[in-house]
FIDRENFI-670410 format. One record per residue: x, y, z of N, C-alpha, C in turn; residue number from 1. Coordinates in steps of 0.001 Angstrom, whole numbers. Example, Ala and Ser with C-alpha at 12.3 -4.5 7.8 and 13.67 -1.06 7.14 Angstrom:
# residues 2
      n.px      n.py      n.pz     ca.px     ca.py     ca.pz      c.px      c.py      c.pz   num
     13190     -5690      7800     12300     -4500      7800     13200     -3300      7800     1
     12850     -2250      7080     13670     -1060      7140     12900        30      7870     2
//
This chain:
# residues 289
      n.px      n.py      n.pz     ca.px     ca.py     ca.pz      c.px      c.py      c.pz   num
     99121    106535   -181170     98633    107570   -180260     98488    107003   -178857     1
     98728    107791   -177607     99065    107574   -176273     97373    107890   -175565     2
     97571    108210   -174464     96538    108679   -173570     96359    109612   -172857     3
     97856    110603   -172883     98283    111303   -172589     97227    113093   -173055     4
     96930    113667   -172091     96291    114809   -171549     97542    115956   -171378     5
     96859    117053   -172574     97878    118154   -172435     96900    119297   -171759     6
     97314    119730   -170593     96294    121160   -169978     96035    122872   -170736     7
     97717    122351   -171618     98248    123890   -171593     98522    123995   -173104     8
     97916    124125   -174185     98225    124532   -175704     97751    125410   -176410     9
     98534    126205   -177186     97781    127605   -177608     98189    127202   -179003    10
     96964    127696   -179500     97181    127564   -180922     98174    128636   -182038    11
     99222    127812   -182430    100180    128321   -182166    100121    128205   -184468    12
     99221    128274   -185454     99235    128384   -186629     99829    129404   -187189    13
     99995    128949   -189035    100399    130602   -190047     99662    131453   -189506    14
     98292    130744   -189654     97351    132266   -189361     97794    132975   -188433    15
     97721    132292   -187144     97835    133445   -185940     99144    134226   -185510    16
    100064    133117   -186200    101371    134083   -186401    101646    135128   -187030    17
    100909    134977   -188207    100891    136307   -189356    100101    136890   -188897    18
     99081    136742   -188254     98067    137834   -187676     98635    138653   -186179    19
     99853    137982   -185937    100521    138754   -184710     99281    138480   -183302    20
     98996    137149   -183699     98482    136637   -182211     98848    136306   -181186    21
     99835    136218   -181414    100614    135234   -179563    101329    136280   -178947    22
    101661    137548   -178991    102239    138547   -177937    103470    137964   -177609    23
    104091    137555   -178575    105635    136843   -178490    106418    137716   -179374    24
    107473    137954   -179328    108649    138663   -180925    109725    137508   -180583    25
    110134    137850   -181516    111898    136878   -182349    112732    136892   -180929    26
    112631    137905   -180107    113654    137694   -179115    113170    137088   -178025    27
    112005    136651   -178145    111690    136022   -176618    111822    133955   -177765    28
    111405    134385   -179046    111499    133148   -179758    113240    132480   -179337    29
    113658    133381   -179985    115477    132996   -179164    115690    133170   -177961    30
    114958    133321   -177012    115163    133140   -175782    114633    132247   -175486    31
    113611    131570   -175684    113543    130104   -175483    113590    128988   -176380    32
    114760    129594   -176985    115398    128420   -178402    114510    127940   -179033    33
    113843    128318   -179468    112444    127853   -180539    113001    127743   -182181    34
    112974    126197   -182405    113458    125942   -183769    112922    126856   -185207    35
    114080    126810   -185752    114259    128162   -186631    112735    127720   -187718    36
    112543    126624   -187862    111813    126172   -189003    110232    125973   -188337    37
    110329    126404   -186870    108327    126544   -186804    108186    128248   -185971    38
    109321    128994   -186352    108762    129971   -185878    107908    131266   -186810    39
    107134    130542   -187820    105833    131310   -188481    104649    130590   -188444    40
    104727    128916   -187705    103816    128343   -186874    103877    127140   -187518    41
    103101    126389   -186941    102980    125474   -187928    101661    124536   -187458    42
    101229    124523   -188808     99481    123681   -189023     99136    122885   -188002    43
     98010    122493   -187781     97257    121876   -187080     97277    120630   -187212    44
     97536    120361   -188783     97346    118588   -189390     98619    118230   -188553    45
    100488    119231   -188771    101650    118549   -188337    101619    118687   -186701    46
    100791    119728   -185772    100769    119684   -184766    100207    118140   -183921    47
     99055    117794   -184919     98495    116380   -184662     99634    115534   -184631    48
    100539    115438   -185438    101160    114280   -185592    102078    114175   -184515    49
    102994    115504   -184431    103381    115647   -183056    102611    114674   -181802    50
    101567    115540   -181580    101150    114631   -180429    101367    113291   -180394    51
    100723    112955   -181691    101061    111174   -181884    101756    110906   -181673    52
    103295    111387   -181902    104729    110742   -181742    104724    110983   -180091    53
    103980    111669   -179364    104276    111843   -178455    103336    111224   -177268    54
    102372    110806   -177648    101493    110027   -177257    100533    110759   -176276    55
     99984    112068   -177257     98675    112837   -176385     97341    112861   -176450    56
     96614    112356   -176146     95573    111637   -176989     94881    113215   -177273    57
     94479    114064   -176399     93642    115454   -176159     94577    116586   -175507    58
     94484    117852   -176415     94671    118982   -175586     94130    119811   -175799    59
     94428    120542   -174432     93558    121467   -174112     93469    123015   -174730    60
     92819    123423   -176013     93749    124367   -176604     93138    125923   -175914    61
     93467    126910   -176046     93235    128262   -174936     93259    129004   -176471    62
     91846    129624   -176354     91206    131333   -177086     92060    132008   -175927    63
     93282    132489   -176310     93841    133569   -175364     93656    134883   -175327    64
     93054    135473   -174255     93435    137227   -174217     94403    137857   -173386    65
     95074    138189   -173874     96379    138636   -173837     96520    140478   -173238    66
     95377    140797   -172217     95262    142529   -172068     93889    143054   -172754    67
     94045    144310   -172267     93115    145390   -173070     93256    145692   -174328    68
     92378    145141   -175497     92702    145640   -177058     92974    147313   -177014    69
     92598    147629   -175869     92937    149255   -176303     94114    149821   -175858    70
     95079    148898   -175441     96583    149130   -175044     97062    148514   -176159    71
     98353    149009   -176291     98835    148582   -177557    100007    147578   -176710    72
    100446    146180   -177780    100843    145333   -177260    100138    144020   -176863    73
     98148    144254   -176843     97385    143894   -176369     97074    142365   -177844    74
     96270    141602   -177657     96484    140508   -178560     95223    139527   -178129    75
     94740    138578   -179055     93916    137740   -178381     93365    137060   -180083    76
     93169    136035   -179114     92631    134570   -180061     91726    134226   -179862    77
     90469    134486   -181220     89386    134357   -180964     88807    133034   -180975    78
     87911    133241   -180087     86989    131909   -179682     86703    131309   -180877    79
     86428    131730   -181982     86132    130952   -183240     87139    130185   -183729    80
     88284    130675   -183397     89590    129761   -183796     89604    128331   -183212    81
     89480    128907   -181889     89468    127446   -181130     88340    126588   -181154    82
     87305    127467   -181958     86087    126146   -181855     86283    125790   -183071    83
     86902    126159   -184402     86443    125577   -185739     87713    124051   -185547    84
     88994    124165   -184596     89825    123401   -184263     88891    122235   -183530    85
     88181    122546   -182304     87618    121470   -181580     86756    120977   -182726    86
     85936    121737   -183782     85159    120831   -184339     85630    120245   -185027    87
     86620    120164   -185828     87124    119720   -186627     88173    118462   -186301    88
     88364    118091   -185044     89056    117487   -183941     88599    117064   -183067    89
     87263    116649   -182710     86535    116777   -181743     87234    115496   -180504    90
     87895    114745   -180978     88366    113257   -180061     89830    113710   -179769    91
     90162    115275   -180336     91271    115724   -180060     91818    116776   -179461    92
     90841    117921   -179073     90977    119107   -178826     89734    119157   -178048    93
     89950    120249   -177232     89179    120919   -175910     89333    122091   -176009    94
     88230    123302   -176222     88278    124914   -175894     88593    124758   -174660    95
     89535    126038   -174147     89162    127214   -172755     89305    128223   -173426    96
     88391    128982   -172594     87825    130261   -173117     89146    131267   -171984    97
     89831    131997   -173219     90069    133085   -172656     89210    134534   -171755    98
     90473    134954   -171026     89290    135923   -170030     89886    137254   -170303    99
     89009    138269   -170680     89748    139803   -170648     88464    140270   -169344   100
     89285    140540   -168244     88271    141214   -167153     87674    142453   -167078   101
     88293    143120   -168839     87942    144427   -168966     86511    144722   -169736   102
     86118    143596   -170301     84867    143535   -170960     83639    143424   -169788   103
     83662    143091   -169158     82814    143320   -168032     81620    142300   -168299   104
     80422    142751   -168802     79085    141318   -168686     79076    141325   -170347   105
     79857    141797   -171289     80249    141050   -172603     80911    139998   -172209   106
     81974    140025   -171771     82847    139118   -171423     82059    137543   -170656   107
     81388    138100   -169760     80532    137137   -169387     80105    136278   -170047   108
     79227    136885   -170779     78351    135934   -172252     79063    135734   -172999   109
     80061    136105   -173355     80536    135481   -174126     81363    133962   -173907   110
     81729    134143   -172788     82103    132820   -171912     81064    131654   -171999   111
     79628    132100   -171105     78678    131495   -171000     78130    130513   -172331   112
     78909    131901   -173586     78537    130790   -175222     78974    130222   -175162   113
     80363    130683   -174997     81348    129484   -175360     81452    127890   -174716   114
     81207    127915   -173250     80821    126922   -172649     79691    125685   -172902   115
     78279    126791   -173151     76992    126105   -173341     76667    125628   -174526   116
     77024    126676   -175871     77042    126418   -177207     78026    125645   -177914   117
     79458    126119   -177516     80254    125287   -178295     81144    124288   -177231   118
     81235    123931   -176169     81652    123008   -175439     82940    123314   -175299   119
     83465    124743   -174421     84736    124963   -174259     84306    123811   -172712   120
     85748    123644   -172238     85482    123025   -171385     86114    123788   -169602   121
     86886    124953   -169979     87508    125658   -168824     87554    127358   -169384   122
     88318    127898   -168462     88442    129218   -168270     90100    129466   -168747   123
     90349    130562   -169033     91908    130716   -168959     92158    132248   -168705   124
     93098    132784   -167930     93680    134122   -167556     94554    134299   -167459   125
     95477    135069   -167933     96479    136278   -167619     96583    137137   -166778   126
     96932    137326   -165731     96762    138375   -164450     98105    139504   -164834   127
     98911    139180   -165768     99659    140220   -166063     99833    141109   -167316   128
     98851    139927   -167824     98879    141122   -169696     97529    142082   -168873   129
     97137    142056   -167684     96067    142930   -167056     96381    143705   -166118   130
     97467    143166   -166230     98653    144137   -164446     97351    143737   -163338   131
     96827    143052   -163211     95679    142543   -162461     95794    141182   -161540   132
     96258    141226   -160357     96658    139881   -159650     95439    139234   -159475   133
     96134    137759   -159086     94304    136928   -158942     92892    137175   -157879   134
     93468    138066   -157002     92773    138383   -156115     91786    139914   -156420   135
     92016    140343   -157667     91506    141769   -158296     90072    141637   -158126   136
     89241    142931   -157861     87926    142810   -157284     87424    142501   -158958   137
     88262    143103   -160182     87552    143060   -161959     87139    141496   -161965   138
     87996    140598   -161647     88115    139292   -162210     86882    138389   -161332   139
     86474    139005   -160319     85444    138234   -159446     84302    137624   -159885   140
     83672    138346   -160470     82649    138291   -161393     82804    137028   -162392   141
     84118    136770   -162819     84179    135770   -163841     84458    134287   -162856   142
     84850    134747   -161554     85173    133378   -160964     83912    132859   -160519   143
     82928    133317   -160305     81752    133349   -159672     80975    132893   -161436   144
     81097    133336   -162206     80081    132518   -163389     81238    131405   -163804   145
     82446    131072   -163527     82943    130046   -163462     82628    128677   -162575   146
     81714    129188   -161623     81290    128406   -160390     79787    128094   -161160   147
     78989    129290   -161427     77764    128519   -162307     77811    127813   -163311   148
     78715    127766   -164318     79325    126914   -165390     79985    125456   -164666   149
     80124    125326   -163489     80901    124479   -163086     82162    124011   -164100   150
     83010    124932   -164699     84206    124583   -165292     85177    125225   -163911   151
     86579    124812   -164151     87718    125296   -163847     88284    126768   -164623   152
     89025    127194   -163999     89746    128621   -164378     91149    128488   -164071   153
     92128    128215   -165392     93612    128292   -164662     94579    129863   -165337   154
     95300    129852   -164642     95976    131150   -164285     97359    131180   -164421   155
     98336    131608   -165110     99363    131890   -165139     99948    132592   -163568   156
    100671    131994   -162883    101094    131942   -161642    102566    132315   -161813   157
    103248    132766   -160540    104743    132997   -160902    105478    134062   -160926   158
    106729    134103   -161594    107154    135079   -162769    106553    135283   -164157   159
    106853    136425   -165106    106495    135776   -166251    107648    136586   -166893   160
    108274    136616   -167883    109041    137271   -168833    109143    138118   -169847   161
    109432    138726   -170539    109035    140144   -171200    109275    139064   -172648   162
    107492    139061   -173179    107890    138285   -174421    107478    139191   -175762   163
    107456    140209   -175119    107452    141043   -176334    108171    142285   -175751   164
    109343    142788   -176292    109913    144297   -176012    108783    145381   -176192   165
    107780    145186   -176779    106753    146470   -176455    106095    146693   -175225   166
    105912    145551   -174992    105178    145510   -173777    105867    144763   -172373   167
    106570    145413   -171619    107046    144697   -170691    106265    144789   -169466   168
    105686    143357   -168668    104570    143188   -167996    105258    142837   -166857   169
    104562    143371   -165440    105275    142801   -164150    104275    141892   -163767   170
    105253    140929   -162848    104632    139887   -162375    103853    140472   -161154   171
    102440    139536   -161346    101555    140370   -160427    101004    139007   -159678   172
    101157    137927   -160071    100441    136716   -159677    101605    135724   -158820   173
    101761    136054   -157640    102340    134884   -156764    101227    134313   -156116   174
    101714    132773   -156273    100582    131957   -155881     99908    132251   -154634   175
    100661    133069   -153698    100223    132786   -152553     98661    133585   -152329   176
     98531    134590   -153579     97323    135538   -153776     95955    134708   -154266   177
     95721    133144   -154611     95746    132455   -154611     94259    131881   -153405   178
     95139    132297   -152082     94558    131676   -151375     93231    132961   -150531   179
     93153    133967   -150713     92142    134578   -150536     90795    133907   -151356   180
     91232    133620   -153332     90336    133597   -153773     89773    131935   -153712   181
     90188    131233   -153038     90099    129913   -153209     89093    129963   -151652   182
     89321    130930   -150744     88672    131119   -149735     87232    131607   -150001   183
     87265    132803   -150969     86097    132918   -151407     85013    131924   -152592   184
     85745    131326   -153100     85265    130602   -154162     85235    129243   -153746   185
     85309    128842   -152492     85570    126942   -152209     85035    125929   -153212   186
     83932    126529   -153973     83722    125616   -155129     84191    125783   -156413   187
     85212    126454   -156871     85976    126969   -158157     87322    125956   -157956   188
     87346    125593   -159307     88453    124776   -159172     89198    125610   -159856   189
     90715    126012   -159238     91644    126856   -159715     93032    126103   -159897   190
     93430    126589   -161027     94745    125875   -161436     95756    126550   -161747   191
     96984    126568   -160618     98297    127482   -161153     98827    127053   -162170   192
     98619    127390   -163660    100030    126634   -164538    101239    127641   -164405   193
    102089    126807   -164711    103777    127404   -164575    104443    127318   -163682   194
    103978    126156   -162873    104605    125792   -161207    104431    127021   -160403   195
    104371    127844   -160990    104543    129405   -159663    105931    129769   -159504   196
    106853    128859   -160729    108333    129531   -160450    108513    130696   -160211   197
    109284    131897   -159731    110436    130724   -158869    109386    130614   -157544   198
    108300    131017   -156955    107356    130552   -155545    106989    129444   -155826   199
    107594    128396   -156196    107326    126867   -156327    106486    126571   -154974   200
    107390    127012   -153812    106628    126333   -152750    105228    126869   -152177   201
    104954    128365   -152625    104004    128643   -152445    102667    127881   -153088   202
    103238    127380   -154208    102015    127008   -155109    101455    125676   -154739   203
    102647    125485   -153892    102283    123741   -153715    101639    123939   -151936   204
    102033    125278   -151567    101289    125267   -149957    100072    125280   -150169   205
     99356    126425   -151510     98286    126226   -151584     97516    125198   -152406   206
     98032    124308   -153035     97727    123074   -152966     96915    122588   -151775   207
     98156    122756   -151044     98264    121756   -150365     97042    122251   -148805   208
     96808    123393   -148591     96000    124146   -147693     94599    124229   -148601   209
     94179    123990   -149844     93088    124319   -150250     92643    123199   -151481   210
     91522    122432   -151068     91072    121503   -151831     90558    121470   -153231   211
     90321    122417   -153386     89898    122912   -154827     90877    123924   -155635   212
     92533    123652   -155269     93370    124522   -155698     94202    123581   -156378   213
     94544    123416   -157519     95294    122544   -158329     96366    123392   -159358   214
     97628    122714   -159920     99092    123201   -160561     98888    122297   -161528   215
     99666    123021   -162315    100075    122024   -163689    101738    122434   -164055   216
    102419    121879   -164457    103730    121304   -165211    104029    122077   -166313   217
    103754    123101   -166893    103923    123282   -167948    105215    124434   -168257   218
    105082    125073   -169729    106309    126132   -169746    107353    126137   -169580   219
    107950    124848   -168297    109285    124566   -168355    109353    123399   -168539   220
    110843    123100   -169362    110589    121929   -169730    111145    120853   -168629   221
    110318    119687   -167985    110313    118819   -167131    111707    118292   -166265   222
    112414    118385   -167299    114148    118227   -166582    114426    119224   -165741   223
    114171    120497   -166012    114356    121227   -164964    113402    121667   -164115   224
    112431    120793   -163396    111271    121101   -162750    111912    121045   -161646   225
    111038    122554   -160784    112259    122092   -159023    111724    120879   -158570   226
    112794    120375   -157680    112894    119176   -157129    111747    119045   -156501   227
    111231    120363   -155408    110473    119874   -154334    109139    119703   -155339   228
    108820    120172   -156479    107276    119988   -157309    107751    118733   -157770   229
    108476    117799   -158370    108417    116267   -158517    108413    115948   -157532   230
    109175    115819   -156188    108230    114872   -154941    107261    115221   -154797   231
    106521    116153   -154987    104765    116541   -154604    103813    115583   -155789   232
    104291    116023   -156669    103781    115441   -157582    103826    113792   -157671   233
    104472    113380   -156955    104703    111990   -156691    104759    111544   -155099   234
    104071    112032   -154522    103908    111945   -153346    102682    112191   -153233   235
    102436    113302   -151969    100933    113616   -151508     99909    114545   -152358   236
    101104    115050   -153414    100370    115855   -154111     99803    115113   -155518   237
    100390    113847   -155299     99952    113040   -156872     98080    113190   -157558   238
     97250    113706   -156538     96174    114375   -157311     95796    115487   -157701   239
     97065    116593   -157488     97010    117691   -157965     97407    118216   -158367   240
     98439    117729   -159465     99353    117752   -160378     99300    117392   -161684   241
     99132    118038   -162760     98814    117938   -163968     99616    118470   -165044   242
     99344    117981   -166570    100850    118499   -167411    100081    119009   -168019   243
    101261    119567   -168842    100671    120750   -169884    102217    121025   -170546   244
    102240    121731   -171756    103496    121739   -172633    103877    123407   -172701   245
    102863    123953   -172225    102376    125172   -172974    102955    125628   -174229   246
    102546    124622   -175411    103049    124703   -176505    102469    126182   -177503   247
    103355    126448   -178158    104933    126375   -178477    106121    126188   -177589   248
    106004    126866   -176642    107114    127163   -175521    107679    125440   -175634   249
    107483    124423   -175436    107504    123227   -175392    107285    122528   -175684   250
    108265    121626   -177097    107096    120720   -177700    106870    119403   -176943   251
    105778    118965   -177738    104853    117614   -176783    106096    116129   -176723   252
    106628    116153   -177603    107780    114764   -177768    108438    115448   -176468   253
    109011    116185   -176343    110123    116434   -175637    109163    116688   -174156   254
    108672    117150   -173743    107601    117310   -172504    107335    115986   -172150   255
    106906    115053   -173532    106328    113853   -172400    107793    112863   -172438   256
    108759    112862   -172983    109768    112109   -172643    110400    112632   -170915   257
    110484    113668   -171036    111264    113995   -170072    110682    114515   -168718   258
    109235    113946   -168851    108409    113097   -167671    108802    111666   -167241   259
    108982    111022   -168715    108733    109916   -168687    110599    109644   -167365   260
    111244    110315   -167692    112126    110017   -167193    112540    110736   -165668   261
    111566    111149   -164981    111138    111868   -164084    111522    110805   -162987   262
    111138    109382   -163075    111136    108068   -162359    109857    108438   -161452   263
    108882    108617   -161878    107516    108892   -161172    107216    107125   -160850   264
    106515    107291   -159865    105534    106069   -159662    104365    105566   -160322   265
    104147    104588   -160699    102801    104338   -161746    101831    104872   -161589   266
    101615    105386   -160270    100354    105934   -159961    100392    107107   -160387   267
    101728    107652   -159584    101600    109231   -159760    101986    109680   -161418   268
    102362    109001   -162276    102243    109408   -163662    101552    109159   -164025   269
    100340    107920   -163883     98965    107872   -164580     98087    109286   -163846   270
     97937    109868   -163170     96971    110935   -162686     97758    112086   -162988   271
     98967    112231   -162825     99729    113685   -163925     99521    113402   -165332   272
    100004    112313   -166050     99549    112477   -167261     98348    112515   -167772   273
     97434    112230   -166853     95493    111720   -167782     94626    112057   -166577   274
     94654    111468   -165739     92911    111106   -164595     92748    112240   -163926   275
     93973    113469   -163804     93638    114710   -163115     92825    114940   -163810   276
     93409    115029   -165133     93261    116251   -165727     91409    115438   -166694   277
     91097    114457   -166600     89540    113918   -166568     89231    114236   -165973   278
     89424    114648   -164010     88566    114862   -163362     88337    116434   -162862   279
     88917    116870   -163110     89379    118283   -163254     88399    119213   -164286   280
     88868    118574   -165305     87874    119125   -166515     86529    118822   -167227   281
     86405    117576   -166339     84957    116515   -166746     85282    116312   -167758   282
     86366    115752   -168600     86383    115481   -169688     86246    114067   -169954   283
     85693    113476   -171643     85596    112496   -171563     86534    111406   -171408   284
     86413    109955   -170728     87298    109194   -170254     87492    108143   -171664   285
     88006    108253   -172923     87925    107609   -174207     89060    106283   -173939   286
     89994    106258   -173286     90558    105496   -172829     90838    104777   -171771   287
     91728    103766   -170871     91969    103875   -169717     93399    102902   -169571   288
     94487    103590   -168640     95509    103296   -168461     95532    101330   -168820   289
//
């Protein structure tokens, strides 16, 4: 086992597959070539081992909400999933608490449990299973008890793709929306995952214009990361750059090899692979490069 810090993993089991949790169908599975033999999921014990071969010491796994349960298409992974995983894993796994902005001060507390009681350690959102961009007056409320929790909140940034034919969702989150709420929130640490393709450069302006605005690596797989996010990431941006697999979409062997071959600088791959994402999440430091 490595030392390696994953930002971005959804629990991707039989259960939640047979329970029609992930807001994915067969054609978005063949659209991002997902091997024929884990697409009804696969366990937690072989997901571990994965990592091992891949050298991740902790990831970060996401209770996802996926929309309004009262739209159909709508989906979500309950917080109990992801905590009976962290407990059961505890030197291996990290909650974030999914966000539905439609629950209003349920939603709240229920966050607030999840944080105080069971030790999620971040926030997670969808701005398009909500048709809701990051700047929406609904979601304020949660960035603001994200600031009393002192956790982070990261956000699907970007494009996103129609991963289920029932529900086809427009992209509502370009990074550059981004920078209102980072204006209002200067103490919220916000994290674009998904580079902000194709507004790569937006994501990295606001990086790069706002101190408490941080990206992660994930969803695509690393060989084809645009050019200008590996010089950032290995350059000036080497502290605000973090990985993530967003597994399934990506498994962990193949994500961290094809970092590894990125030709990063020692520095800037020790703080993308691990020390962001410690300092980012206050998580514990069990190792060190």
């Amino acid at each position: 086992m490595g030392n390696y810090i994953d930002i971005v993993c959804n629990l991707y089991t039989p259960q939640v597959v047979e329970e029609d949790r992930m807001g994915i169908d067969d054609d978005f599975k063949e659209q991002v070539r997902m091997p024929e033999d884990m697409r009804d999921g696969v366990s937690i014990e072989d997901y571990l081992l994965k990592m091992d071969d891949a050298g991740i010491e902790r990831s970060l796994l996401i209770g996802v909400r996926g929309g309004d349960l009262n739209i159909r298409g709508s989906f979500e992974v309950p917080y109990d999933y992801v905590q009976a995983v962290c407990e059961a894993h505890p030197d291996r796994f990290s909650g974030l608490a999914g966000i539905d902005p439609t629950r209003g001060m349920q939603g709240l507390k229920e966050l607030e449990v999840a944080v105080k009681e069971h030790g999620f350690v971040g926030a997670h959102w969808y701005p398009h299973w909500f048709s809701m961009p990051p700047d929406a007056a609904q979601i304020y409320p949660y960035y603001a008890k994200c600031c009393e929790l002192d956790i982070p909140i990261m956000m699907q940034v970007g494009q996103n793709l129609v991963y289920n034919r029932v529900r086809r969702l427009p992209s509502v989150a370009r990074p550059i929306l981004l920078d209102q709420v980072a204006i209002d929130f200067p103490d919220l640490r916000i994290i674009g995952i998904h580079i902000g393709i194709p507004w790569t450069d937006e994501m990295i302006a606001m990086c790069w214009k706002h101190e408490n605005v941080f990206t992660a690596g994930d969803a695509y797989a690393p060989r084809y990361w645009p050019e200008q996010y590996v010089h950032y990431a290995n350059t000036i941006g080497r502290h605000k750059v973090m990985f993530g697999t967003d597994w399934p979409v990506i498994s962990p062997e193949r994500a961290v090899q094809e970092v590894n071959n990125l030709g990063l600088k020692p520095e800037s791959h020790a703080l993308l692979m691990r020390e962001n994402a410690l300092r980012v999440f206050n998580l514990p430091d069990s190792k060190s490069f």
